[in-house]
MDTraj code that builds the backbone (N, CA, C; nanometers):
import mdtraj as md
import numpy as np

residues = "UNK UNK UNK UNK UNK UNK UNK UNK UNK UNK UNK UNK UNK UNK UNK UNK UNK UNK UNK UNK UNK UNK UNK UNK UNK UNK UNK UNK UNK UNK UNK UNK UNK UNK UNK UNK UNK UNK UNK UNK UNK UNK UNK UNK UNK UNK UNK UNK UNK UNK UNK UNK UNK UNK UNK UNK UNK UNK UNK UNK UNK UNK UNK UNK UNK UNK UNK UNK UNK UNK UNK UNK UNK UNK UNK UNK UNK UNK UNK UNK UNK UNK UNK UNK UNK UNK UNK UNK UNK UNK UNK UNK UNK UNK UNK UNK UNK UNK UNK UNK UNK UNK UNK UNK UNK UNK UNK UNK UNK UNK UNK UNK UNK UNK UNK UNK UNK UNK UNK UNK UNK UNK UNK UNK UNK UNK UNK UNK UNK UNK UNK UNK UNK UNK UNK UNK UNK UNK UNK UNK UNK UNK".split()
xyz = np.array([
    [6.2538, 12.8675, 6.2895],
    [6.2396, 12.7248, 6.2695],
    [6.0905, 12.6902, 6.2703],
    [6.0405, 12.6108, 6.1558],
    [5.8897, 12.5764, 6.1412],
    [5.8862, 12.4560, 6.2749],
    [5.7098, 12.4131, 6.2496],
    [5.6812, 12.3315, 6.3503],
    [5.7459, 12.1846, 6.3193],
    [5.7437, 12.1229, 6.1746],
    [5.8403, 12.0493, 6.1489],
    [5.9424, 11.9870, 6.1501],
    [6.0514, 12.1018, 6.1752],
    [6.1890, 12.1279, 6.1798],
    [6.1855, 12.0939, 6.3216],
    [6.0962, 12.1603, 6.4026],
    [6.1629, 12.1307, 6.5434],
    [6.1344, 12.0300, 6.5839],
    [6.0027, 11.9614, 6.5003],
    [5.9900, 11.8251, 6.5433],
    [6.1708, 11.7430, 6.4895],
    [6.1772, 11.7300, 6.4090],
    [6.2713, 11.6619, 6.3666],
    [6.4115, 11.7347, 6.4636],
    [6.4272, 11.8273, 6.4675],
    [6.5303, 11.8495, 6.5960],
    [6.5052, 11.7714, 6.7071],
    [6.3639, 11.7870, 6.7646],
    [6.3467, 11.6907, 6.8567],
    [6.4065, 11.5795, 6.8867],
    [6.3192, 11.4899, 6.7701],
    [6.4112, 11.3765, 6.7407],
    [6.5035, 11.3445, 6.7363],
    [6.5870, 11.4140, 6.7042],
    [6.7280, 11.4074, 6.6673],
    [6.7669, 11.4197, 6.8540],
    [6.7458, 11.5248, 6.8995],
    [6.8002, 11.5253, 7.0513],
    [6.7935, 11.3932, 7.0736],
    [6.6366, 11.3839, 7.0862],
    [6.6152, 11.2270, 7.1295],
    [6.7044, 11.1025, 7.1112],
    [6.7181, 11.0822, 6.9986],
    [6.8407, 10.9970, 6.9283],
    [6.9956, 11.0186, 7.0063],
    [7.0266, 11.1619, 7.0138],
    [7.1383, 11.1812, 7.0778],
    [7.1324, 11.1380, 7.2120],
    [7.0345, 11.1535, 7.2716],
    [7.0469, 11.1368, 7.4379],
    [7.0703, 10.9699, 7.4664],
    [6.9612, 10.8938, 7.4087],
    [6.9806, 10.8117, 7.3609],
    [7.0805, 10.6808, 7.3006],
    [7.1635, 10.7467, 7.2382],
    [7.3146, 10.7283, 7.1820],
    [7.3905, 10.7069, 7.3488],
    [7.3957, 10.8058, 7.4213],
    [7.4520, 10.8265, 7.5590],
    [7.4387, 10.6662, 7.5958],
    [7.2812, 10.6482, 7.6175],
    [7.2679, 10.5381, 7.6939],
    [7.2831, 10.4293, 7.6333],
    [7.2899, 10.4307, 7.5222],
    [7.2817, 10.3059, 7.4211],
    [7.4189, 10.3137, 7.3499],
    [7.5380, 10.3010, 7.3683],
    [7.6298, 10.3708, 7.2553],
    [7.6749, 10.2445, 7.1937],
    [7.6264, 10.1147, 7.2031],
    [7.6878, 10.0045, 7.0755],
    [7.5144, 10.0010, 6.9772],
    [7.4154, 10.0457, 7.0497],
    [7.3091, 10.0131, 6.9180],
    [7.2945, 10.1152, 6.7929],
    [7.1883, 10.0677, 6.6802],
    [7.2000, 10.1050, 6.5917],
    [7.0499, 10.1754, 6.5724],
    [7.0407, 10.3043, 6.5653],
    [6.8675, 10.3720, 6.5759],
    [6.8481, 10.3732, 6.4363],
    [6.7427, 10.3337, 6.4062],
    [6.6541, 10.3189, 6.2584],
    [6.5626, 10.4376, 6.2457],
    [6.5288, 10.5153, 6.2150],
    [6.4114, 10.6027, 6.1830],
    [6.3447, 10.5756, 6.0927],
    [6.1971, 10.5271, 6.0826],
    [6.1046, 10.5419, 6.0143],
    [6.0061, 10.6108, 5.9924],
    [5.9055, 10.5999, 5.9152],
    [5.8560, 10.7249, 5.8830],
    [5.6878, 10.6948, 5.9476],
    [5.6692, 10.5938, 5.9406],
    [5.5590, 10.5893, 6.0528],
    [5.5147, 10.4118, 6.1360],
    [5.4167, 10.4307, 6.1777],
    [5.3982, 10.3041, 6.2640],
    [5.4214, 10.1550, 6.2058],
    [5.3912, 10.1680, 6.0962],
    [5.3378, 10.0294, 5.9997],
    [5.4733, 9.9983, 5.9864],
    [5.5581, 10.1123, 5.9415],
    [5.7195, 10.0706, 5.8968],
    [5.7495, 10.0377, 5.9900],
    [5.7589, 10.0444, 6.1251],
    [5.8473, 9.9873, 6.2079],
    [5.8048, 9.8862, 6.2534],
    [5.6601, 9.8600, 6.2579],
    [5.6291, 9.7162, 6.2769],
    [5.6991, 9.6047, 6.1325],
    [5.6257, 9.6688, 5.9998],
    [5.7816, 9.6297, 5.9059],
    [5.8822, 9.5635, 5.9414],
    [5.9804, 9.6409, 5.9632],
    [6.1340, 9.6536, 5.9901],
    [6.1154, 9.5819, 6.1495],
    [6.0566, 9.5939, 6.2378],
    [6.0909, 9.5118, 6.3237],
    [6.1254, 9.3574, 6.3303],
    [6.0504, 9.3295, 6.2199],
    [6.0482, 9.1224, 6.1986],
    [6.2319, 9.1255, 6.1234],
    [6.2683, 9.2166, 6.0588],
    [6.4548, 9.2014, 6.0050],
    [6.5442, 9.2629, 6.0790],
    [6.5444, 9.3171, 6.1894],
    [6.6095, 9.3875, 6.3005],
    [6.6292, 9.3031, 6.3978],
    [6.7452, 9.3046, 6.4754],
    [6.7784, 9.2732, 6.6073],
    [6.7803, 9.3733, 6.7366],
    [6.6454, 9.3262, 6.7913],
    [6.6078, 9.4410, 6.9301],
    [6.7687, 9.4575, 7.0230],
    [6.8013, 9.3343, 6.9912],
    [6.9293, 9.3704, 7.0670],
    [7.0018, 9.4534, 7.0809],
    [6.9898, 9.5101, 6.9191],
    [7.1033, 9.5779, 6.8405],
    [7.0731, 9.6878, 6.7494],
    [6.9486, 9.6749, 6.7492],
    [6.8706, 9.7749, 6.7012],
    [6.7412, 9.8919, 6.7609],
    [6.7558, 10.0075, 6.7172],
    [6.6291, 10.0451, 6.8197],
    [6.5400, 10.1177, 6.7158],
    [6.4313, 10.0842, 6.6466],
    [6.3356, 10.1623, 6.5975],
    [6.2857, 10.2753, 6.6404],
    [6.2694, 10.3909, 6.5561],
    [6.1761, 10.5083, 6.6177],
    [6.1061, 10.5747, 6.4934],
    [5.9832, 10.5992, 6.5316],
    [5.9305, 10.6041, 6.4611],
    [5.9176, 10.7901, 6.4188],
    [5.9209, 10.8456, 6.3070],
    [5.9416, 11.0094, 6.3078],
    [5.7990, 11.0710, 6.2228],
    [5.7039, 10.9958, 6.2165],
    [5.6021, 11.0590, 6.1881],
    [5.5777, 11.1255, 6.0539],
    [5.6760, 11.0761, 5.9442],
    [5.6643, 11.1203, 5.7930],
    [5.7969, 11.1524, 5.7770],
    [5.8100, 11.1306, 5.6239],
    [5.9678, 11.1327, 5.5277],
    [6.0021, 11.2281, 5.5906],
    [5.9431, 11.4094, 5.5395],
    [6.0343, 11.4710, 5.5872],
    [6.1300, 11.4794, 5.7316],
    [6.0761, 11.4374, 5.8504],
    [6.0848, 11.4678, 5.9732],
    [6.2304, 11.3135, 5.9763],
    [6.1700, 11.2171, 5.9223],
    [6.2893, 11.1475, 5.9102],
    [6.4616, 11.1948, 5.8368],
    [6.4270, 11.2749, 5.7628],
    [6.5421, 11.3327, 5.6473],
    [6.5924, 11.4437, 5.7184],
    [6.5422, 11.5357, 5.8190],
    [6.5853, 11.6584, 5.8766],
    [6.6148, 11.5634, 6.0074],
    [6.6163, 11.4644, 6.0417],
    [6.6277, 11.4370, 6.1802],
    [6.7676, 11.3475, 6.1388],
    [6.7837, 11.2376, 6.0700],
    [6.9042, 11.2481, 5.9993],
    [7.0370, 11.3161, 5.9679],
    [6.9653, 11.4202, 5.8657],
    [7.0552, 11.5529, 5.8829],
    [7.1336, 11.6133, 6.0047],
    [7.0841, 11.6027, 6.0934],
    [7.0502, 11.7072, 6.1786],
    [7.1592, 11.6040, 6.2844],
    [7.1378, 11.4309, 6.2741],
    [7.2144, 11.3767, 6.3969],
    [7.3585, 11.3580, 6.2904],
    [7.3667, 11.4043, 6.1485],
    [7.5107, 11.3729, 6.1244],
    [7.5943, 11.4827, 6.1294],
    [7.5290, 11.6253, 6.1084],
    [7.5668, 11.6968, 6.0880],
    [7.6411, 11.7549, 6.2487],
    [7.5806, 11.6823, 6.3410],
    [7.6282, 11.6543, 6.5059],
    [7.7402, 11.5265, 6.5089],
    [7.7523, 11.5114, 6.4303],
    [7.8377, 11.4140, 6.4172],
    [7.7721, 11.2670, 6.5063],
    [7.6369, 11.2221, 6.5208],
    [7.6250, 11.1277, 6.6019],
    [7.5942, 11.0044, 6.5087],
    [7.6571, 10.9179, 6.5115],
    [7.7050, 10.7427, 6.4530],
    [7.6117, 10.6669, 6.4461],
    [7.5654, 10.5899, 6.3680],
    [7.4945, 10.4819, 6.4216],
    [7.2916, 10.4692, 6.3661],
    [7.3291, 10.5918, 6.3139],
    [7.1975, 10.6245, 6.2455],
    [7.1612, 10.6128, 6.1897],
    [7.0267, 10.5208, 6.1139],
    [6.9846, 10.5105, 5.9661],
    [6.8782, 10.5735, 5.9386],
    [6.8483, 10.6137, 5.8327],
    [6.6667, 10.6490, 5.8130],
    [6.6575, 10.5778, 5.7132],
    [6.4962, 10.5009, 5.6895],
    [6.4510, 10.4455, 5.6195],
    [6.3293, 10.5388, 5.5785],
    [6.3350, 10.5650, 5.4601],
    [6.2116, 10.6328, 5.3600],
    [6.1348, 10.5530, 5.2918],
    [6.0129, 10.5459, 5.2329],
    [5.9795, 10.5313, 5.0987],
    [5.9620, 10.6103, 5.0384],
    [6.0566, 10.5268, 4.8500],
    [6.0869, 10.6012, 4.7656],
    [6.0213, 10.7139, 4.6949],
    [5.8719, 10.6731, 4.7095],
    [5.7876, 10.7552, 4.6852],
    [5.8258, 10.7952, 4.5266],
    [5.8429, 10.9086, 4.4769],
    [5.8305, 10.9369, 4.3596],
    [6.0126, 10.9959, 4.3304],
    [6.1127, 10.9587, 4.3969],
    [6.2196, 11.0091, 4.3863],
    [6.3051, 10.9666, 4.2763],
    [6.2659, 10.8652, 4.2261],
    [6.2994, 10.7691, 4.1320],
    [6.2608, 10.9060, 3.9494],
    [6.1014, 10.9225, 3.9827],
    [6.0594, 10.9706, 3.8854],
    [6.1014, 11.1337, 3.8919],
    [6.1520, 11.2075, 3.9902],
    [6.1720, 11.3101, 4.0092],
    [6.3373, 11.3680, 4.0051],
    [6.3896, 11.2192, 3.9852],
    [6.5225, 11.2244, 3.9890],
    [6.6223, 11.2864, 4.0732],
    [6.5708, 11.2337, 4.1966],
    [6.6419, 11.2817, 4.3678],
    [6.7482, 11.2079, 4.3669],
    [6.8323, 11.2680, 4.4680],
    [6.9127, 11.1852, 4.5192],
    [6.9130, 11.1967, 4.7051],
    [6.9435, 11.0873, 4.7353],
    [6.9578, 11.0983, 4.8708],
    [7.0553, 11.1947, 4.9138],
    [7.0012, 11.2985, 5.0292],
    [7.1139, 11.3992, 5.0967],
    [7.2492, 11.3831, 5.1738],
    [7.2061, 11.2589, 5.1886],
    [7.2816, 11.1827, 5.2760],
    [7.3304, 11.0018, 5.2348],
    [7.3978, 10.9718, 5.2966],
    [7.4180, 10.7895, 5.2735],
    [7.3771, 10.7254, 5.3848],
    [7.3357, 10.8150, 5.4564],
    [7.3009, 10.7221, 5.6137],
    [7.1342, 10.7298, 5.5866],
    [7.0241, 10.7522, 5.5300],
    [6.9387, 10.7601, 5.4922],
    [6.9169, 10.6535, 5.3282],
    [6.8255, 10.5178, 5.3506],
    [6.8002, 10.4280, 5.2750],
    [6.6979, 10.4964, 5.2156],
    [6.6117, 10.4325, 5.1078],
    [6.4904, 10.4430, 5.0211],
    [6.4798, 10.3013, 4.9922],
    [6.3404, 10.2032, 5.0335],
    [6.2884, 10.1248, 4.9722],
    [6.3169, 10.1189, 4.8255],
    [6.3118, 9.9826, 4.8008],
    [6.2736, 9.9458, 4.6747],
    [6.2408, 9.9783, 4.5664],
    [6.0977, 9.9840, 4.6016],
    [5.9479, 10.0174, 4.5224],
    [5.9351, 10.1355, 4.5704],
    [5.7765, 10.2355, 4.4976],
    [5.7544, 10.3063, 4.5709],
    [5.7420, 10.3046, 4.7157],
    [5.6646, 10.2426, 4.7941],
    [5.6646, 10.2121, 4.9178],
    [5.7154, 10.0255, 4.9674],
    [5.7029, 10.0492, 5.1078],
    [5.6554, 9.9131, 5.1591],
    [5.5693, 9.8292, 5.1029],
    [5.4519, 9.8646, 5.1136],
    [5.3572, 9.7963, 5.0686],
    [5.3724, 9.7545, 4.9186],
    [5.4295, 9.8269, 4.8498],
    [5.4985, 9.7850, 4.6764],
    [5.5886, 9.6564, 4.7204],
    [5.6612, 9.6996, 4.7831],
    [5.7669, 9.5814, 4.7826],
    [5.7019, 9.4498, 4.8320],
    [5.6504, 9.4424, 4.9735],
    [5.5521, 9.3056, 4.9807],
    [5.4543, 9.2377, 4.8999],
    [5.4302, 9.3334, 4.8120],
    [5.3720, 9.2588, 4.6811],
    [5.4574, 9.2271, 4.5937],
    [5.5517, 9.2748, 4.5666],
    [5.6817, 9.1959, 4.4609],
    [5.7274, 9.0690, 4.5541],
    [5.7196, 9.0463, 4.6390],
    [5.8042, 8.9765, 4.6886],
    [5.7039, 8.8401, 4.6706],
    [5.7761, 8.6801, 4.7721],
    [5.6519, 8.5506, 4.7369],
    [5.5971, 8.6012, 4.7938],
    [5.5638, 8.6763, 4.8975],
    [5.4561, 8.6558, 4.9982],
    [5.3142, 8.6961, 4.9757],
    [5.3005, 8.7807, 4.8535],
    [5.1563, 8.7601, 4.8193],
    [5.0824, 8.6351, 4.7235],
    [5.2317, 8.5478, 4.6930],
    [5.1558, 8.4320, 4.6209],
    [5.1562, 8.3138, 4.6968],
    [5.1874, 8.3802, 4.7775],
    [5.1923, 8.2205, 4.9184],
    [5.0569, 8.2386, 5.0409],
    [5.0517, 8.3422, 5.0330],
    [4.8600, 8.4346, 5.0783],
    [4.7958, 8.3546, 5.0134],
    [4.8428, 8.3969, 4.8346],
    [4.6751, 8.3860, 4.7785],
    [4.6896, 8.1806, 4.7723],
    [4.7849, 8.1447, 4.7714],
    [4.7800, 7.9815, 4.7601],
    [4.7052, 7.9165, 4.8818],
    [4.7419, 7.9880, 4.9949],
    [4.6960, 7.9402, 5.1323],
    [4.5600, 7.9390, 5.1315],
    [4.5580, 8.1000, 5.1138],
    [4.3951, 8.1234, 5.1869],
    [4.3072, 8.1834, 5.0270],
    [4.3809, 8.1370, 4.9212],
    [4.2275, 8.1703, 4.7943],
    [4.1935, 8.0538, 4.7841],
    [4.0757, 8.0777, 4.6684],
    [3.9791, 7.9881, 4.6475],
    [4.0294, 7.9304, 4.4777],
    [4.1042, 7.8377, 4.4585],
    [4.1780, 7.7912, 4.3355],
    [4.0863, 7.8325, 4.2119],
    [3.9618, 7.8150, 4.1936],
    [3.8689, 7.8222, 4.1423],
    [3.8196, 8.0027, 4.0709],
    [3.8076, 8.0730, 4.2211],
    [3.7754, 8.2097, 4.1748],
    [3.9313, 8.2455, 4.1447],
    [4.0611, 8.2328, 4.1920],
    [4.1350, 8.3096, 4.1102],
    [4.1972, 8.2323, 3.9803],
    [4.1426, 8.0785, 3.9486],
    [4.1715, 8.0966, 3.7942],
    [4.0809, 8.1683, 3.7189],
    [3.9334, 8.2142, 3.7803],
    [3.8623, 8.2954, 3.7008],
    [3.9360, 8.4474, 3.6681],
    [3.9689, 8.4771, 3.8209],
    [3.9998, 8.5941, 3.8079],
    [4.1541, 8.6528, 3.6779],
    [4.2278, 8.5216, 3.7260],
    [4.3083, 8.5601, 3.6442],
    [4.2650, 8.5649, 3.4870],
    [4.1403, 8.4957, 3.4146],
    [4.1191, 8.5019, 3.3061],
    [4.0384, 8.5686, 3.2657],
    [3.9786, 8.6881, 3.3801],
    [3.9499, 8.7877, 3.3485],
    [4.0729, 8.9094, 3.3529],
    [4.0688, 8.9142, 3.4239],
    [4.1879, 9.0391, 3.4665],
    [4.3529, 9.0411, 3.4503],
    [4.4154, 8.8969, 3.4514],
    [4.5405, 8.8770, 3.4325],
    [4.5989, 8.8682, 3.5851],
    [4.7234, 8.8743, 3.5749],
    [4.7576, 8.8036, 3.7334],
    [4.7196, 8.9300, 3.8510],
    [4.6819, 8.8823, 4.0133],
    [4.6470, 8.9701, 4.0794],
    [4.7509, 9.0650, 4.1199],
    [4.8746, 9.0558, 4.1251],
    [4.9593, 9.1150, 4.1263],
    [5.0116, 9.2235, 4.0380],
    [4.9912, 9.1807, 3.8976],
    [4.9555, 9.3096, 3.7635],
    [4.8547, 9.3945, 3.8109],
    [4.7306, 9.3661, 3.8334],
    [4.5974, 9.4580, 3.8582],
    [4.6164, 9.5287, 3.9358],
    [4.7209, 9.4814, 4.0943],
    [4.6967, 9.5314, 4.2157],
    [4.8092, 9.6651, 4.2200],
    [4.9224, 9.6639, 4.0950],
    [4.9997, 9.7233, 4.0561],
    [4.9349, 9.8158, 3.9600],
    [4.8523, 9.8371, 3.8888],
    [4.7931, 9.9020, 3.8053],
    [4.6994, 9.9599, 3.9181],
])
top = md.Topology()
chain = top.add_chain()
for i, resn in enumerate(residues, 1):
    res = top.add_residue(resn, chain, resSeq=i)
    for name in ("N", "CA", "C"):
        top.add_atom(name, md.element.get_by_symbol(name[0]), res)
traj = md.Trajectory(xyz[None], top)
């Protein structure tokens, strides 16, 4: 077993022991810090418990690893990264994929970068900008 693998076994124990003490919540795995601060603002702490697994793979083997134990209650959240273009499929159904390529893709599709730039731009430099460059959201996507 690589150093990887046992991380994600780890995890997975972790999750199981876990499960023990927690057996009505629901454990999320993400793939690093930012995501679970993310996912924390649409989650119920009540009912939910974030953990964070330190990159896709370690999330996808730690997954694996708590269904194939048969333990309930588990999600992993990925970004899609290039799975779309590589034509993956998820190994599992208890394991999501964002949107977009990532997080950060998706918060830019969404209002919340045109409710930023309304708040806090300068009306002025981004009608320039847009008539140079086209909308900031095209560019920032390119």
């Amino acid at each position: 077993m690589q150093k990887g693998e046992r991380a994600a076994v780890n995890i997975a124990n972790s999750v199981g022991m876990k499960r023990l003490q927690y057996p009505t919540k629901t454990f999320v795995l993400v793939e690093g810090k930012d995501d679970k601060k993310f996912f924390e603002r649409y989650t119920d702490s009540a009912s939910c418990h974030i953990i964070v697994a330190h990159g896709k793979p370690k999330v996808i083997e730690a997954v694996l690893e708590l269904d194939k134990n048969g333990i309930r209650g588990v999600l992993g959240i990925v970004d899609a990264d290039f799975t779309v273009l590589d034509q993956q499929e998820s190994p599992t159904p208890n394991i999501l994929e964002t949107d977009l390529h990532d997080v950060e893709c998706m918060m830019l599709a969404s209002p919340a970068l045109a409710h930023v730039l309304r708040e806090l731009g300068d009306e002025k430099q981004m009608d320039a900008f847009k008539a140079r460059a086209g909308l900031v959201l095209d560019h920032l996507l390119t």
